[in-house]
N, C-alpha and C positions, 0 to 999 in steps of 0.2 A: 767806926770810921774816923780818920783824921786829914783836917786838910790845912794846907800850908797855903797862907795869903803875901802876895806880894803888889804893891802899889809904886807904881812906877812913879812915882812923885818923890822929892826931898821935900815938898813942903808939907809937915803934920797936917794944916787946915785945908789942903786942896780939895776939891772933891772927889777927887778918883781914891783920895785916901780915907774920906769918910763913906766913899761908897765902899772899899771893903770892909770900914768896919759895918756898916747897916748889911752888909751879907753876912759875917759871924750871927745878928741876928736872927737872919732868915732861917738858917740853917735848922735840920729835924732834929728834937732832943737826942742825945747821945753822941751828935757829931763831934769832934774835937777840934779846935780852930786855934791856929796859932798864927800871928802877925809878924813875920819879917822883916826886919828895922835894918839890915847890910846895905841894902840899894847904896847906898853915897859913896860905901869904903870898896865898893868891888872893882880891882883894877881890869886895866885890858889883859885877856887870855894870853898867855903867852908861856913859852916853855919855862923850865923848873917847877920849885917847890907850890905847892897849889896854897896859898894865902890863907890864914886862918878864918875869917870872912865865911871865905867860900869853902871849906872843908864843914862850916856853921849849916852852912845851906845844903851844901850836897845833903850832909846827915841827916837835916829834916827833910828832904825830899823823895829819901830813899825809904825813911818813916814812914812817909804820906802819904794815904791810897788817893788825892787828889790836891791840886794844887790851883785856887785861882789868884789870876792876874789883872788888877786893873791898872790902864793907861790914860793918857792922856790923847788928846785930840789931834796931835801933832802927825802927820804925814809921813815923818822919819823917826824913828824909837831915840827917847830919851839916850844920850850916849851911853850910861850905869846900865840901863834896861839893858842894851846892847852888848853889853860886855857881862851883864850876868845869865844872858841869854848863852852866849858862847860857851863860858864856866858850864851853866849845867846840861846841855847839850854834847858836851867833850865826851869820849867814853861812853855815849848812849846813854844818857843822865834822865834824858825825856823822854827814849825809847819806850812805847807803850802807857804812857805815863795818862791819866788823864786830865786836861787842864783845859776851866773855865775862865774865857775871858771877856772880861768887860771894858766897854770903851765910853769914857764918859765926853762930851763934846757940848759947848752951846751951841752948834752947830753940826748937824745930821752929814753933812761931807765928811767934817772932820774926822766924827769916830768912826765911822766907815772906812779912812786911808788908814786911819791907827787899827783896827783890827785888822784891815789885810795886809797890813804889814806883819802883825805877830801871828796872823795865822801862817803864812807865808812863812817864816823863821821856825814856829813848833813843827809844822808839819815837816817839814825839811829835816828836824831833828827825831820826826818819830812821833810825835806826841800825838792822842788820840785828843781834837779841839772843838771844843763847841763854844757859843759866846752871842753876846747880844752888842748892839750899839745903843749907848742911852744916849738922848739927849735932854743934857740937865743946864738951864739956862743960869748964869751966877746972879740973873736979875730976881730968881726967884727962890723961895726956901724952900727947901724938897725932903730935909732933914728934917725931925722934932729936936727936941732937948737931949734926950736920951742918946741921941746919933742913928734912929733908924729912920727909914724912907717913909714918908707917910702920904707922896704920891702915889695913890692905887694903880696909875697908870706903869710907872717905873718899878715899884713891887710885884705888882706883874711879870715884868720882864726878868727880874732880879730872880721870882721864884721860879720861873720857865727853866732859867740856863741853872739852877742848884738843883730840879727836879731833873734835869739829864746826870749832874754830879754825882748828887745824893738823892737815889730811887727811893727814900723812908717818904712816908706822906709828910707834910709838911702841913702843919695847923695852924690855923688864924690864932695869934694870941689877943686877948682879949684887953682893950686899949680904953682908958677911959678921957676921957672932953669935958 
């Protein structure tokens, strides 16, 4: 199985961007996990030639038997999100596609407006969506060193929405303190 991550942030250190990377961790051995770095360079949909960019992303997408998405807390989709929401929705791109999506928020409203907003856009475009709301406070560390989650609480949720993804059992790996 392969899945194609994309993190609606431009900023490397945000957290929606380290929570996708502590979900390549979760992931069952064998799954394939690639990080999508276009977000910044994807212009607005618009007719002619499709953009190298996103001809980058169609191609992994059209690879990848799943595809999650983490966002930010914001009520309105990042405008990039937006316009690469459009790109790969054109032509049926999401049609039956299935995509995990995560909304990271210090605040339990917020990623509750940001995931109904993109659940609102995939489905719209076809996409079969399942997704969690985390609430990850910036006051506290929720990451180790390594980059994965080490809140049982949020691990939790993390493996919930990648055991709908990826049906492989998923095993505790063995962490030492």
């Amino acid at each position: 199985m392969r899945v194609v991550g994309i993190a609606a942030s431009l900023h490397a250190g945000s957290y929606i961007n380290r929570l996708l990377e502590a979900v390549r961790g979760e992931l069952p051995p064998g799954v394939g996990f690639e990080a999508w770095q276009g977000l910044g360079e994807v212009p607005p949909y618009g007719p002619g030639p499709v953009p190298a960019v996103v001809r980058e992303l169609l191609t992994l997408i059209e690879e990848a038997d799943a595809i999650v998405l983490t966002a930010p807390e914001h009520s309105l989709l990042p405008p990039e999100l937006d316009h690469t929401l459009s790109w790969m929705s054109a032509g049926g791109g999401l049609a039956g596609r299935h995509v995990a999506v995560m909304c990271a928020s210090a605040r339990a409203c917020g990623a509750m407006w940001a995931q109904a907003e993109l659940f609102k856009e995939l489905v719209a475009a076809g996409a079969v969506v399942m997704g969690a709301e985390l609430v990850i406070s910036p006051v506290c560390p929720h990451f180790d060193e390594d980059g994965r989650l080490w809140a049982r609480e949020l691990r939790a949720q993390v493996r919930e929405v990648i055991s709908q993804l990826c049906p492989a059992q998923i095993r505790e790996p063995v962490l030492s303190r």
